[in-house]
PQR file of N, CA, C, O and H, with PARSE charges and radii, in Angstrom:
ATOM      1  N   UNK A   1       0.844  -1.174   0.000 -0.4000 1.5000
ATOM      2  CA  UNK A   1       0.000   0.000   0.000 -0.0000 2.0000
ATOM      3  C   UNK A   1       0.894   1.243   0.000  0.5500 1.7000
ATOM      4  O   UNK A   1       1.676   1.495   0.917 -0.5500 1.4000
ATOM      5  N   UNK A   2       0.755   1.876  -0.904 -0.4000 1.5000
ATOM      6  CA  UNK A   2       1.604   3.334  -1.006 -0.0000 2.0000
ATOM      7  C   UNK A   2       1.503   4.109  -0.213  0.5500 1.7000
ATOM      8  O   UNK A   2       2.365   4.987  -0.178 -0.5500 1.4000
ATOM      9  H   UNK A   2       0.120   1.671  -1.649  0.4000 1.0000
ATOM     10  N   UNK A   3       0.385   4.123   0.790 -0.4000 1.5000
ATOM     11  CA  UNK A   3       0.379   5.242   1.447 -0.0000 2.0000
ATOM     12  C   UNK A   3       0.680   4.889   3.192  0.5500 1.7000
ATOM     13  O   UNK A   3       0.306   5.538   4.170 -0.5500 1.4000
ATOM     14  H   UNK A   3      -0.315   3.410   0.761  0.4000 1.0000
ATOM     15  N   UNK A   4       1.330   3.871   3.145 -0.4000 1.5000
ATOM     16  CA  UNK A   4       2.414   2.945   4.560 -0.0000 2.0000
ATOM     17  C   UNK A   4       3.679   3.424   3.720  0.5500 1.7000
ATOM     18  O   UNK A   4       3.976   3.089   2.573 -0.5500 1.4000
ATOM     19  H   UNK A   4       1.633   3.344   2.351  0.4000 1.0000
ATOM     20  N   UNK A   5       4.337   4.273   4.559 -0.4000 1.5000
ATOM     21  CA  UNK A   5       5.646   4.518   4.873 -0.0000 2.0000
ATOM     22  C   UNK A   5       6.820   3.694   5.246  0.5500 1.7000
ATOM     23  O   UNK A   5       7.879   3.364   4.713 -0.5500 1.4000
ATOM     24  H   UNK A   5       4.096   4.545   5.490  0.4000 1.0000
ATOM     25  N   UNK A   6       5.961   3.410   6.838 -0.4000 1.5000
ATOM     26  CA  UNK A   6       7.115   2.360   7.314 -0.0000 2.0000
ATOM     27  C   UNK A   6       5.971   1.634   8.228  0.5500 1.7000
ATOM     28  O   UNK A   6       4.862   1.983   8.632 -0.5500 1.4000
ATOM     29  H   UNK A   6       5.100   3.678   7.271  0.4000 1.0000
ATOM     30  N   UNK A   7       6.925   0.226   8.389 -0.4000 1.5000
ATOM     31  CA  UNK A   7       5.636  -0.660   9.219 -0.0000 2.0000
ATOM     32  C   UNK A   7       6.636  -1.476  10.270  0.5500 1.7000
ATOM     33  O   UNK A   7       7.615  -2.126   9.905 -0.5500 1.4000
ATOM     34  H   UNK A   7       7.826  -0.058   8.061  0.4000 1.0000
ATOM     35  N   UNK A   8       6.273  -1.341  11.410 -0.4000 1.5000
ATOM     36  CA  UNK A   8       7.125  -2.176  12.183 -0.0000 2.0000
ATOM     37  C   UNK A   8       6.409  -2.764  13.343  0.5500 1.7000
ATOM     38  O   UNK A   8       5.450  -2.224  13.894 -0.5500 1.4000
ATOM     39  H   UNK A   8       5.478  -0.813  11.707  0.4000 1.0000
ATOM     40  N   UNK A   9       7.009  -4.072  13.730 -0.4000 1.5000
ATOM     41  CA  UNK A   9       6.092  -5.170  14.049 -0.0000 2.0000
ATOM     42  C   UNK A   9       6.480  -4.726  15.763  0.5500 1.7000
ATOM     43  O   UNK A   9       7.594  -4.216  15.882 -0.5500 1.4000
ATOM     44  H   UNK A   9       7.788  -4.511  13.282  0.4000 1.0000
ATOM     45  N   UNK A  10       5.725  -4.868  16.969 -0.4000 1.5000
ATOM     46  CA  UNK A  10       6.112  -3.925  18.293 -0.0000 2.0000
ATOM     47  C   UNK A  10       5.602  -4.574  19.512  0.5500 1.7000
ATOM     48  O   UNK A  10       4.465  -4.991  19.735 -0.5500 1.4000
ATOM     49  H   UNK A  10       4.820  -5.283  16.873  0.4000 1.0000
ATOM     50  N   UNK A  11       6.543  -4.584  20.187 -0.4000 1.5000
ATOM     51  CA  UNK A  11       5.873  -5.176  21.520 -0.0000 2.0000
ATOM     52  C   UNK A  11       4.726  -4.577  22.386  0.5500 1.7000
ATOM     53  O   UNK A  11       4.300  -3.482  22.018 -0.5500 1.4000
ATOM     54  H   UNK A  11       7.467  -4.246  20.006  0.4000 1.0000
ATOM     55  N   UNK A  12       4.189  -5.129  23.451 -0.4000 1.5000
ATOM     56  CA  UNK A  12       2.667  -4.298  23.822 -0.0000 2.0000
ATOM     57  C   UNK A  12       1.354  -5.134  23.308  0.5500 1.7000
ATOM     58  O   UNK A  12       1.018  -6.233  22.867 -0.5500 1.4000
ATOM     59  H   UNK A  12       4.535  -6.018  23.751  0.4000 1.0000
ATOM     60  N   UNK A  13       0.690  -3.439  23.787 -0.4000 1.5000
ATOM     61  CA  UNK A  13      -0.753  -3.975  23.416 -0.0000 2.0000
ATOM     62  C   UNK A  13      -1.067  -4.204  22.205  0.5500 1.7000
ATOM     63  O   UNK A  13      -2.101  -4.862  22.093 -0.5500 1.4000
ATOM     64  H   UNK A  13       0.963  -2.546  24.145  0.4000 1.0000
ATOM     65  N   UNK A  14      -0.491  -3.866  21.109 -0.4000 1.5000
ATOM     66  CA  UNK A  14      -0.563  -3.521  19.700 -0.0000 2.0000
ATOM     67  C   UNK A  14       0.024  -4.522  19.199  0.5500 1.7000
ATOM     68  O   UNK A  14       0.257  -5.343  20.086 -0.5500 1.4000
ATOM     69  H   UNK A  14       0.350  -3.332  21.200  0.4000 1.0000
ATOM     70  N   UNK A  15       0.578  -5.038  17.629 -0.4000 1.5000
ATOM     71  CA  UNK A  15       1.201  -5.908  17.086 -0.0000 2.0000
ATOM     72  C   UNK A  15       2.391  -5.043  15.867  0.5500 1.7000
ATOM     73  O   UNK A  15       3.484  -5.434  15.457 -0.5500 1.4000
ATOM     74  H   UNK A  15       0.389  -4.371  16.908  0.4000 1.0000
ATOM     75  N   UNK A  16       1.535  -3.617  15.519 -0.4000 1.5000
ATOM     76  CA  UNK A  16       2.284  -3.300  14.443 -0.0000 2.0000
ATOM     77  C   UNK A  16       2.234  -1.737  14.482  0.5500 1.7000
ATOM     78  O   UNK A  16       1.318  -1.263  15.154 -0.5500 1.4000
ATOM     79  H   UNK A  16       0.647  -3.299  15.852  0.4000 1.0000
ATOM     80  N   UNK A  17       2.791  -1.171  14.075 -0.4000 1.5000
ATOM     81  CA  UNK A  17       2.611   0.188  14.572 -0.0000 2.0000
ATOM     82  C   UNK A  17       3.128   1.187  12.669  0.5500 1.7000
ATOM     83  O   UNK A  17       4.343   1.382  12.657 -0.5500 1.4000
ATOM     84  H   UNK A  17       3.535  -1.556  13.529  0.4000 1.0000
ATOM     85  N   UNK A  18       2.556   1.617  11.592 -0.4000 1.5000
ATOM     86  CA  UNK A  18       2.348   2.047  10.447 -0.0000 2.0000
ATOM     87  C   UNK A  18       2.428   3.286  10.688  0.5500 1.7000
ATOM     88  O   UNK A  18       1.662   3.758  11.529 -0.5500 1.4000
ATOM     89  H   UNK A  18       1.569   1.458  11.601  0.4000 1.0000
ATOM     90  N   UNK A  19       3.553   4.287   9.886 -0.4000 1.5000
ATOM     91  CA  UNK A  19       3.734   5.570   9.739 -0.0000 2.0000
ATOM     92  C   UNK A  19       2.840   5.515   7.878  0.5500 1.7000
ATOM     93  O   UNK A  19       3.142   4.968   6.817 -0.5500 1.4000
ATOM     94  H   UNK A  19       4.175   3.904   9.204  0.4000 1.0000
ATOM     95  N   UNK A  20       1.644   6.431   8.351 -0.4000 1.5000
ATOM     96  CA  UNK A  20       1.206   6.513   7.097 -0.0000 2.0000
ATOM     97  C   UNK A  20       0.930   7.616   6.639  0.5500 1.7000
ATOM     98  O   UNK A  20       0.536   8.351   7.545 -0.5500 1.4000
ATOM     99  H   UNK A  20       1.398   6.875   9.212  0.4000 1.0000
ATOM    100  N   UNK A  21       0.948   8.276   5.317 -0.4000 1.5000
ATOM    101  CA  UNK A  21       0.974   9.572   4.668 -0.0000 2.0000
ATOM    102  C   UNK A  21      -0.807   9.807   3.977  0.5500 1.7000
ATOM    103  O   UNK A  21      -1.330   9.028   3.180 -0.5500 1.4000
ATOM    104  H   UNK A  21       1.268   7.679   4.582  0.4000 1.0000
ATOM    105  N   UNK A  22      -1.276  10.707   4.384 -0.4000 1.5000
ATOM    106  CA  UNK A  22      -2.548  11.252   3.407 -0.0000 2.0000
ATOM    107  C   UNK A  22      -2.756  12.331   3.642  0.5500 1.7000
ATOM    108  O   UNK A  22      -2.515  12.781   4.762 -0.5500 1.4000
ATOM    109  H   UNK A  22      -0.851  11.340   5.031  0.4000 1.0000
ATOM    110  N   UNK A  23      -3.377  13.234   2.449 -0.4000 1.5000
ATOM    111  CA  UNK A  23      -3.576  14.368   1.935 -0.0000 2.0000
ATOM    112  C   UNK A  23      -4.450  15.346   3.243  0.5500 1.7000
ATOM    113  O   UNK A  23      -4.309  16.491   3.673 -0.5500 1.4000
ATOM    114  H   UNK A  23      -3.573  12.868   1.539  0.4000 1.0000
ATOM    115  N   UNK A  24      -5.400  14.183   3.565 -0.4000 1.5000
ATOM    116  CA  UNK A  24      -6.763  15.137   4.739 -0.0000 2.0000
ATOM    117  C   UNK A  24      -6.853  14.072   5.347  0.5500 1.7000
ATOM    118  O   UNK A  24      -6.325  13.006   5.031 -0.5500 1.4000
ATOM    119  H   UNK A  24      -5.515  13.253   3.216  0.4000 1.0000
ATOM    120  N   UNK A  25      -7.558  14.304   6.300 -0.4000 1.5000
ATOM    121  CA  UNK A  25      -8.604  13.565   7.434 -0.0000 2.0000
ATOM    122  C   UNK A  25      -9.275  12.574   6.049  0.5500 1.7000
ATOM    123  O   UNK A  25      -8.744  11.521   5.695 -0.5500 1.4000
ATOM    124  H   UNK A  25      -7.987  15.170   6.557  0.4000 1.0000
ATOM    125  N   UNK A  26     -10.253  13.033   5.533 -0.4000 1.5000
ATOM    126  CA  UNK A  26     -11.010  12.372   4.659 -0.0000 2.0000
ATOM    127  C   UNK A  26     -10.012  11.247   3.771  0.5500 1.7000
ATOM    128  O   UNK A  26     -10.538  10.137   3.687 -0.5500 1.4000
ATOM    129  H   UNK A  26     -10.684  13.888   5.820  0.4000 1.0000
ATOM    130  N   UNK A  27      -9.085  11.330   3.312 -0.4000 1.5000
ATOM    131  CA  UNK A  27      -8.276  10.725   2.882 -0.0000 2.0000
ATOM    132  C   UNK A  27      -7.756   9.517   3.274  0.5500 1.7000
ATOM    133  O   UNK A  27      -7.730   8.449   2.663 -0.5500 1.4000
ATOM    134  H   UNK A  27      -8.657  12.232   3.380  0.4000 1.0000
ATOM    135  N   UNK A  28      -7.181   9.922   4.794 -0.4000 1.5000
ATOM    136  CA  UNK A  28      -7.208   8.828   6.103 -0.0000 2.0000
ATOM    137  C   UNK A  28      -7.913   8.079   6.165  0.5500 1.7000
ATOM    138  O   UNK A  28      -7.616   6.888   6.259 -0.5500 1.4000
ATOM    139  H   UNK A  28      -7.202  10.790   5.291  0.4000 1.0000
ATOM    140  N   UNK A  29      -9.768   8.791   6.115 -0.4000 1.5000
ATOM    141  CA  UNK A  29     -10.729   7.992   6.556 -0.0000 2.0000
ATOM    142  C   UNK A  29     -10.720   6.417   5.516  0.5500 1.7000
ATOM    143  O   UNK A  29     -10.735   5.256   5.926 -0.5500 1.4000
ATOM    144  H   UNK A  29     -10.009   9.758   6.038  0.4000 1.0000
ATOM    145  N   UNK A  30     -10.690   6.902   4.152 -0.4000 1.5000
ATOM    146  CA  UNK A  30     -10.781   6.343   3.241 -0.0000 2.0000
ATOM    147  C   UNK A  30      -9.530   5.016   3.308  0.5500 1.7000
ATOM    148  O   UNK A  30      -9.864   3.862   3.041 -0.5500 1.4000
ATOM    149  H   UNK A  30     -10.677   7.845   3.819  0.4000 1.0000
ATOM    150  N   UNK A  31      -8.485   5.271   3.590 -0.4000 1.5000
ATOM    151  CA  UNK A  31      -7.204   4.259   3.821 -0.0000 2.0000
ATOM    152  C   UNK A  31      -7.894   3.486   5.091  0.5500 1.7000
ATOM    153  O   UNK A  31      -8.030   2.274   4.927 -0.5500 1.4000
ATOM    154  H   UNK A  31      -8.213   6.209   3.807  0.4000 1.0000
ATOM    155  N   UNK A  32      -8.282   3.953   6.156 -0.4000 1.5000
ATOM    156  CA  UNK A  32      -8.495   3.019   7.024 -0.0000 2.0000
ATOM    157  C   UNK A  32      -9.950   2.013   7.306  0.5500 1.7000
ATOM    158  O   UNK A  32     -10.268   0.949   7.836 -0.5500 1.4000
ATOM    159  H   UNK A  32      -8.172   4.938   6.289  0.4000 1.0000
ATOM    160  N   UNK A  33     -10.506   3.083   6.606 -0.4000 1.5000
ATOM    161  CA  UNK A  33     -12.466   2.145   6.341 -0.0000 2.0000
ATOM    162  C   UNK A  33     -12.034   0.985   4.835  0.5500 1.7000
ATOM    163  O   UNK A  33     -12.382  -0.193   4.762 -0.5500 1.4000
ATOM    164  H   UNK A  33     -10.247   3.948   6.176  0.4000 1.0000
ATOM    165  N   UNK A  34     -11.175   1.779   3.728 -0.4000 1.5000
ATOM    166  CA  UNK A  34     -11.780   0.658   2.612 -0.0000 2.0000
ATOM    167  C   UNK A  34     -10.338  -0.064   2.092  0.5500 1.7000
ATOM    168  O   UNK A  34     -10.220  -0.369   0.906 -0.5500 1.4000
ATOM    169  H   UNK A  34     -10.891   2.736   3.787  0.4000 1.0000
ATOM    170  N   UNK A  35      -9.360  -0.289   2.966 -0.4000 1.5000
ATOM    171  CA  UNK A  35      -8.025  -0.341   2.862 -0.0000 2.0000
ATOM    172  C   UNK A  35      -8.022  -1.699   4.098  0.5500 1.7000
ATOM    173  O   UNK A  35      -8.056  -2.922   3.961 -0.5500 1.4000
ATOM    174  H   UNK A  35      -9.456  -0.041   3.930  0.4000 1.0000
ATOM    175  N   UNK A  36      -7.957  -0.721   5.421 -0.4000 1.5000
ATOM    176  CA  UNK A  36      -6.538  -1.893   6.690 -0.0000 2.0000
ATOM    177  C   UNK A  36      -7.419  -2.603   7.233  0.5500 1.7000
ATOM    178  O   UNK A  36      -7.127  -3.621   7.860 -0.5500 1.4000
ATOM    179  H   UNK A  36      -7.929   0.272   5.533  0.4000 1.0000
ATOM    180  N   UNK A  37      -9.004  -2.048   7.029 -0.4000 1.5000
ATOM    181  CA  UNK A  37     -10.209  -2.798   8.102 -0.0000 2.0000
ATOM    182  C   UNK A  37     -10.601  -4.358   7.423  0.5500 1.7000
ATOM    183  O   UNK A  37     -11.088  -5.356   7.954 -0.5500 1.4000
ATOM    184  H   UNK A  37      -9.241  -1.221   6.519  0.4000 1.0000
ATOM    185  N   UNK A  38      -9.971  -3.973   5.423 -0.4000 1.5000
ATOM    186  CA  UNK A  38     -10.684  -5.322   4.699 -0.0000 2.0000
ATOM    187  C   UNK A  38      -9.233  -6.674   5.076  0.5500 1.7000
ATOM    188  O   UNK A  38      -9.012  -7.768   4.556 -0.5500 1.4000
ATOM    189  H   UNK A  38      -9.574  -3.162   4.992  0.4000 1.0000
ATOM    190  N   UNK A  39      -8.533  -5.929   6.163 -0.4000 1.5000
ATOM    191  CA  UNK A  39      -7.112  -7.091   6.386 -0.0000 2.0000
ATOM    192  C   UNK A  39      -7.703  -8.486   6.742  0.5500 1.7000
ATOM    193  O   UNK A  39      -8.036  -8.323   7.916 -0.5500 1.4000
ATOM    194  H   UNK A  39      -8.712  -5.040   6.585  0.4000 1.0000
ATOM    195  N   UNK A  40      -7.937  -9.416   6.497 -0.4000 1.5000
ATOM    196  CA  UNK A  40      -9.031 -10.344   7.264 -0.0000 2.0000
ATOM    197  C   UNK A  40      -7.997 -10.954   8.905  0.5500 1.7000
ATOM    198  O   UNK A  40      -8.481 -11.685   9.769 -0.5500 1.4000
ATOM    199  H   UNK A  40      -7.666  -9.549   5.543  0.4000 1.0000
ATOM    200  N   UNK A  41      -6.350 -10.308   8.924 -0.4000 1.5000
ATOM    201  CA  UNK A  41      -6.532 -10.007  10.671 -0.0000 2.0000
ATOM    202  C   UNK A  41      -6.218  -8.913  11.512  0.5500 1.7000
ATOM    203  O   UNK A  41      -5.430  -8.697  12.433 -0.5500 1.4000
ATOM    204  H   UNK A  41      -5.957  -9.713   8.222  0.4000 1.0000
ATOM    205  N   UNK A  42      -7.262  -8.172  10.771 -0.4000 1.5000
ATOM    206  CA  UNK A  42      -6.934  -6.918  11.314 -0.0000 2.0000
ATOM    207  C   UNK A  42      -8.385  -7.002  12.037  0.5500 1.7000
ATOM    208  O   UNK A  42      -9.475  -7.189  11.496 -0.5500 1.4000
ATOM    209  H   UNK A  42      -7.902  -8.347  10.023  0.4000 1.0000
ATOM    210  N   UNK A  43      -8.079  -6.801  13.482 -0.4000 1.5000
ATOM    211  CA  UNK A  43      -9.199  -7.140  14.367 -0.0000 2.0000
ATOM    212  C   UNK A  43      -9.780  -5.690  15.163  0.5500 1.7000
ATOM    213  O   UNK A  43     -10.893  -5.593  15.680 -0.5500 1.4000
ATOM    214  H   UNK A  43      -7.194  -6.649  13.922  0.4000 1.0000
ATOM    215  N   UNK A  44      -8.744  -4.621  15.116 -0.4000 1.5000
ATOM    216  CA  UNK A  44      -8.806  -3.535  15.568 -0.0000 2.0000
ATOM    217  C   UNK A  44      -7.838  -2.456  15.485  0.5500 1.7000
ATOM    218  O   UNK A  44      -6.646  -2.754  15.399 -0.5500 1.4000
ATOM    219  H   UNK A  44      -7.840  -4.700  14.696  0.4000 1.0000
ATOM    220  N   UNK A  45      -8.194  -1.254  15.500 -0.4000 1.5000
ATOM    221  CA  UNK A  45      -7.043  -0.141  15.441 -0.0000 2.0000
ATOM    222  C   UNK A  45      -7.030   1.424  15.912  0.5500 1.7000
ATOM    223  O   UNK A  45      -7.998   2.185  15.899 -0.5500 1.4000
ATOM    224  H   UNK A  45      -9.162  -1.012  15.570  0.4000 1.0000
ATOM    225  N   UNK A  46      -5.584   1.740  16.366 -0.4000 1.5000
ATOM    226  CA  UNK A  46      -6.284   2.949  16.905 -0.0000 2.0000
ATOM    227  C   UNK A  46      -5.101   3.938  16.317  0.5500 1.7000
ATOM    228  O   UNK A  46      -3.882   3.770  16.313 -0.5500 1.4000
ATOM    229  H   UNK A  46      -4.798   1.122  16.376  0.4000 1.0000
ATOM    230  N   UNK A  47      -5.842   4.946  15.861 -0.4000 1.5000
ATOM    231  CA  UNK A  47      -5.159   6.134  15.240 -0.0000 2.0000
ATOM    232  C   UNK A  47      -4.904   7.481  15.930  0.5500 1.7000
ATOM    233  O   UNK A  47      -5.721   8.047  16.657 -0.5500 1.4000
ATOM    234  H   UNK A  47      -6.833   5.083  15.865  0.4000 1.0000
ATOM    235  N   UNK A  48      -3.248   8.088  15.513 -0.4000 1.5000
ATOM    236  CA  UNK A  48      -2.912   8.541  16.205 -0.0000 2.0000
ATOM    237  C   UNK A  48      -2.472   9.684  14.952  0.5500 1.7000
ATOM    238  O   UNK A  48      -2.147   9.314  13.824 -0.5500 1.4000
ATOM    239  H   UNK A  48      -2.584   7.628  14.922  0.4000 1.0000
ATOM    240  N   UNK A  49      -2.529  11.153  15.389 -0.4000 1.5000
ATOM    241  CA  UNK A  49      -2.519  12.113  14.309 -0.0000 2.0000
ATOM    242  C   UNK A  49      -1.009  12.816  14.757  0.5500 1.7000
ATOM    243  O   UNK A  49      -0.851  13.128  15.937 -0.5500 1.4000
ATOM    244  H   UNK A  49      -2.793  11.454  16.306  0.4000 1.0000
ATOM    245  N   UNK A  50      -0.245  12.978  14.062 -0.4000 1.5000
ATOM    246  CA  UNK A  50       1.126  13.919  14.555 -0.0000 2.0000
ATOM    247  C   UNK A  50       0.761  15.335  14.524  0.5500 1.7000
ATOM    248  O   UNK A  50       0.529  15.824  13.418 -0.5500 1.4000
ATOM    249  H   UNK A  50      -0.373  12.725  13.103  0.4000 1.0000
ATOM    250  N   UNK A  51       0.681  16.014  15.488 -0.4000 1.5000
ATOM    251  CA  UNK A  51       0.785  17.441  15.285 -0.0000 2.0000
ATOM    252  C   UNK A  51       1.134  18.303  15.540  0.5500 1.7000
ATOM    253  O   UNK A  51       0.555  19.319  15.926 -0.5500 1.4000
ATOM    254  H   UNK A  51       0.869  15.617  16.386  0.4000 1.0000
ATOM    255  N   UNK A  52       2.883  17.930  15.266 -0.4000 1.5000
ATOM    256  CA  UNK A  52       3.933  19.064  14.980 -0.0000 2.0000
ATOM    257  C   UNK A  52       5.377  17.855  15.540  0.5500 1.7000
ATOM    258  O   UNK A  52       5.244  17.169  16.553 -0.5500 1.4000
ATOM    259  H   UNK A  52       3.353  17.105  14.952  0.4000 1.0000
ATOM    260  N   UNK A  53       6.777  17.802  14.587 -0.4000 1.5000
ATOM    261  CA  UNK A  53       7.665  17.426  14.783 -0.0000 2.0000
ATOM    262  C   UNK A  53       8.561  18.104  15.683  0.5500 1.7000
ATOM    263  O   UNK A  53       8.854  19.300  15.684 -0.5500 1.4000
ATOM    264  H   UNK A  53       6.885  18.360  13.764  0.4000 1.0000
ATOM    265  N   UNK A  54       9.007  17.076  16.543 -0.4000 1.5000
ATOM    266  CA  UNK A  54       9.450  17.269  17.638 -0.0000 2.0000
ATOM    267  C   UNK A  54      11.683  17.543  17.582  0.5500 1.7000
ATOM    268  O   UNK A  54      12.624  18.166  18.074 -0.5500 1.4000
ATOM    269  H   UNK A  54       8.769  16.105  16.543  0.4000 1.0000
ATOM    270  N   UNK A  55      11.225  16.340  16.429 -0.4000 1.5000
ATOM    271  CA  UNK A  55      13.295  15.851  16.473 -0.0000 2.0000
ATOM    272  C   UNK A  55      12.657  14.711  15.319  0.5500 1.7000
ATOM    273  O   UNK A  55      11.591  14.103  15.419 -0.5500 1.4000
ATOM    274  H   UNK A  55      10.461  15.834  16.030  0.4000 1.0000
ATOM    275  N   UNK A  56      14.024  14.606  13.807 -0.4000 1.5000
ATOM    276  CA  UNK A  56      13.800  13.932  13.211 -0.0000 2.0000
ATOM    277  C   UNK A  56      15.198  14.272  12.416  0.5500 1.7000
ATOM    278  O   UNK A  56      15.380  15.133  11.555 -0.5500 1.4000
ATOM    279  H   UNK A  56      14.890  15.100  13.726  0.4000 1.0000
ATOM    280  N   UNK A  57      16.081  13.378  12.941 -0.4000 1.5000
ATOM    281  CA  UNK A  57      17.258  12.952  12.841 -0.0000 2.0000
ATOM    282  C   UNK A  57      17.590  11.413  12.184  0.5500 1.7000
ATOM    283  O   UNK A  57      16.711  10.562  12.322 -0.5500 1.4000
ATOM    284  H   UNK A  57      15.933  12.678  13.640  0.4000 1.0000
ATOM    285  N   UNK A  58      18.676  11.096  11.567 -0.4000 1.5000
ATOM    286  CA  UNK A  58      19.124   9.840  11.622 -0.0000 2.0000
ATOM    287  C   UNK A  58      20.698  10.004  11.504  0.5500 1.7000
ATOM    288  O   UNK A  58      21.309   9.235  10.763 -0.5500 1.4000
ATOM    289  H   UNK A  58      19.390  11.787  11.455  0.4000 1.0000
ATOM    290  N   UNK A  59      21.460  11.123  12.314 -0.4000 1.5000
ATOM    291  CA  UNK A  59      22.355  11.137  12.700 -0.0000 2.0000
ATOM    292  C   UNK A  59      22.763  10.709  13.885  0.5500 1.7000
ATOM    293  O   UNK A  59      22.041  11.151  14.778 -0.5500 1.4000
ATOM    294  H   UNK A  59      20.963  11.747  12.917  0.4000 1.0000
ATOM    295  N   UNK A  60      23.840   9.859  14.357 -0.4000 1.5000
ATOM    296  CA  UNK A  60      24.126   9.079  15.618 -0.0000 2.0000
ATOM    297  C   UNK A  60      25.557   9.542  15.833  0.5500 1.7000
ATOM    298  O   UNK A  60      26.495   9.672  15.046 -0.5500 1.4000
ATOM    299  H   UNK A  60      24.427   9.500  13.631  0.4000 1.0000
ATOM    300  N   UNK A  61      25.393   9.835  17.651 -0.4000 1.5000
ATOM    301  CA  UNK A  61      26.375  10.546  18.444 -0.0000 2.0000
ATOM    302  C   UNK A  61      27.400   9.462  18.091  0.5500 1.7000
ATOM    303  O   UNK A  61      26.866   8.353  18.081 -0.5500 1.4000
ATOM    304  H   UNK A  61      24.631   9.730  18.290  0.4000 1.0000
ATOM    305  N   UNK A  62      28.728   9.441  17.795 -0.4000 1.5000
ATOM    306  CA  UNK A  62      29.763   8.414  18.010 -0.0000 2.0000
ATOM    307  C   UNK A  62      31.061   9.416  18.635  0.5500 1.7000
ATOM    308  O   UNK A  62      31.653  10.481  18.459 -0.5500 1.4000
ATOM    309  H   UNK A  62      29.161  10.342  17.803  0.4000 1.0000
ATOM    310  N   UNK A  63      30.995   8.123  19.543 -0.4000 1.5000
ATOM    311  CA  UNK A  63      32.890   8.517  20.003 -0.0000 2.0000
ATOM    312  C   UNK A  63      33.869   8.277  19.365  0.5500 1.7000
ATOM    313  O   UNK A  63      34.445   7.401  20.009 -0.5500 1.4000
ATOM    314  H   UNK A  63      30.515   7.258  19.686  0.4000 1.0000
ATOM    315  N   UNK A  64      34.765   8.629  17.988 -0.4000 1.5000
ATOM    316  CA  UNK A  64      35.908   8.953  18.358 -0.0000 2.0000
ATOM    317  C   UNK A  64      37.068   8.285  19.022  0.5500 1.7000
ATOM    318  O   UNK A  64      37.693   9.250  19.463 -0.5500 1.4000
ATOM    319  H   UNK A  64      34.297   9.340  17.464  0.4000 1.0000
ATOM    320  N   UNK A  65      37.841   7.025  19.413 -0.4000 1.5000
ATOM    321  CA  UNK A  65      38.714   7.271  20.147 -0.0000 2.0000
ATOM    322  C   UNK A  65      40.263   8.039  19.068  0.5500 1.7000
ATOM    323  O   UNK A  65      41.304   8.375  19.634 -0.5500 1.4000
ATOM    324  H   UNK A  65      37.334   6.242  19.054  0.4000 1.0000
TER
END
């Protein structure tokens, strides 16, 4: 699905945790009603909206000796 970014499988209450990209709310709605719900094991889900980046790096501190 093009509009999954990244998908990674996670310990907890959850099983998988999907960074996903869409245009609007309505857009969303549409990925998650006619898209992740037809998964036949996708049993439930809960969505979470970003709103506003905090830190988004993939540079790592190294020491040097």
């Amino acid at each position: 699905m093009p509009e999954v970014l990244e998908c990674y499988s996670v310990t907890g209450e959850f099983d998988y945790l999907l960074k996903v990209v869409a245009r609007n709310r309505k857009e969303l709605e549409r990925f998650l009603l006619e898209k992740l719900t037809h998964i036949p094991d996708v049993a439930r889900m809960t969505t979470s909206i970003v709103l506003s980046e905090v830190k988004n790096t993939t540079e790592l501190a190294v020491e040097l000796e």
